[in-house]
C-alpha positions as CSV (number, residue, x, y, z in Angstrom):
1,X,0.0,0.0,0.0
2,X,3.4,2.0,-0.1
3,X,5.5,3.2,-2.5
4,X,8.4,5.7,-3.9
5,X,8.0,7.8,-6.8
6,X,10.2,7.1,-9.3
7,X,9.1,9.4,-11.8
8,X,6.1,11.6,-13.1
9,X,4.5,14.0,-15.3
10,X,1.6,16.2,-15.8
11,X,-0.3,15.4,-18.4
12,X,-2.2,18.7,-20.4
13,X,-4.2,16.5,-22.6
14,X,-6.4,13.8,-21.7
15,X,-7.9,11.3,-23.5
16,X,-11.8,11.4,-24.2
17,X,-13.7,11.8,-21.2
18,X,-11.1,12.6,-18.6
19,X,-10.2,16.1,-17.7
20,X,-6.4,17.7,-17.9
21,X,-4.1,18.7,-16.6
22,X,-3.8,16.0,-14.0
23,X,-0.7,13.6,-12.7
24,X,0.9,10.3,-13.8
25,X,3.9,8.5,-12.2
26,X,5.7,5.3,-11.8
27,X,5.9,4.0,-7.9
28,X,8.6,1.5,-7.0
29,X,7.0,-1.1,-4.6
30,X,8.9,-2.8,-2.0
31,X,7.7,-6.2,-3.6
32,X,10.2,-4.8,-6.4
33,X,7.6,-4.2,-8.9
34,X,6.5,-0.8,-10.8
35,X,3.4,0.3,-11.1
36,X,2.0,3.0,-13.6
37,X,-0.5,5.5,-11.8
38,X,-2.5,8.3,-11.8
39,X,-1.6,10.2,-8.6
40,X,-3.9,12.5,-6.6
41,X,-3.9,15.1,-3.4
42,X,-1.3,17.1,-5.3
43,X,-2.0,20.0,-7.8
44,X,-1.2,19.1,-11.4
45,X,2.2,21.4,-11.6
46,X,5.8,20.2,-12.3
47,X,7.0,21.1,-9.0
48,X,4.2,19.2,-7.0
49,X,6.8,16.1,-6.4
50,X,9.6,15.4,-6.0
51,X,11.2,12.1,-7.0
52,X,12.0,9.7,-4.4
53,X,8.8,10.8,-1.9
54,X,7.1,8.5,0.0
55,X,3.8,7.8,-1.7
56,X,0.4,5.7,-0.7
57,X,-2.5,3.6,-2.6
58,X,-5.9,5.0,-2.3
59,X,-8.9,4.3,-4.2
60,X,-11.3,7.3,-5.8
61,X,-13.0,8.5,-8.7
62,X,-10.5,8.7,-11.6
63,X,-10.2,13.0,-12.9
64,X,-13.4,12.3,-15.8
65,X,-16.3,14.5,-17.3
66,X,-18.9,13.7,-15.2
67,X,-21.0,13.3,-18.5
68,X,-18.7,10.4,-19.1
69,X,-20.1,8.5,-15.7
70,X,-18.0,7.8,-12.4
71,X,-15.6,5.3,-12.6
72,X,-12.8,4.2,-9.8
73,X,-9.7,3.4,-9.7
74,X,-6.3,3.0,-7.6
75,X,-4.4,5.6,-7.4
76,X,-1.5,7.3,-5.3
77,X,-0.6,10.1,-3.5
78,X,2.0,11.6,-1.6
79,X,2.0,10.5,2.1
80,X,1.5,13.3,4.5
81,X,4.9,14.5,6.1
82,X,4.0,13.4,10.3
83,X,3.1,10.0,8.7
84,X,6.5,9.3,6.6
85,X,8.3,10.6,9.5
86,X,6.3,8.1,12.1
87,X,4.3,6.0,10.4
């Protein structure tokens, strides 16, 4: 349920449906796997992350037009500073 970013980027188009500018990285697991994600809690600017940061796996509505109907999905975000620290 916890991971490091490896890398990212904000997106400024989207495909049909979803709504840009929004966030996609790669999170190294400690399982020693990648995973490709959309991540969340973070505005969509280049200077949001930072590579290396302590992420977590959440579940939510993905960034769509909501004439396009909800649909969920995993997704990460950055883990909150007191929790990395402690947690």
């Amino acid at each position: 349920s916890r991971g490091v970013l490896h890398t990212f980027a904000v997106n400024r188009q989207a495909p049909e449906g979803f709504i840009a500018p929004y966030i996609t990285g790669r999170i190294d697991l400690p399982e020693k796997l990648r995973v490709f994600s959309i991540i969340t809690g973070v505005a969509p600017e280049e200077d949001a992350l930072v590579i290396g940061q302590p992420m977590e796996l959440v579940f939510g509505p993905l960034p769509r037009d909501p004439a396009a109907g909800e649909l969920w999905g995993y997704m990460f975000r950055p883990v909150e500073e007191k929790e990395s620290v402690h947690g």
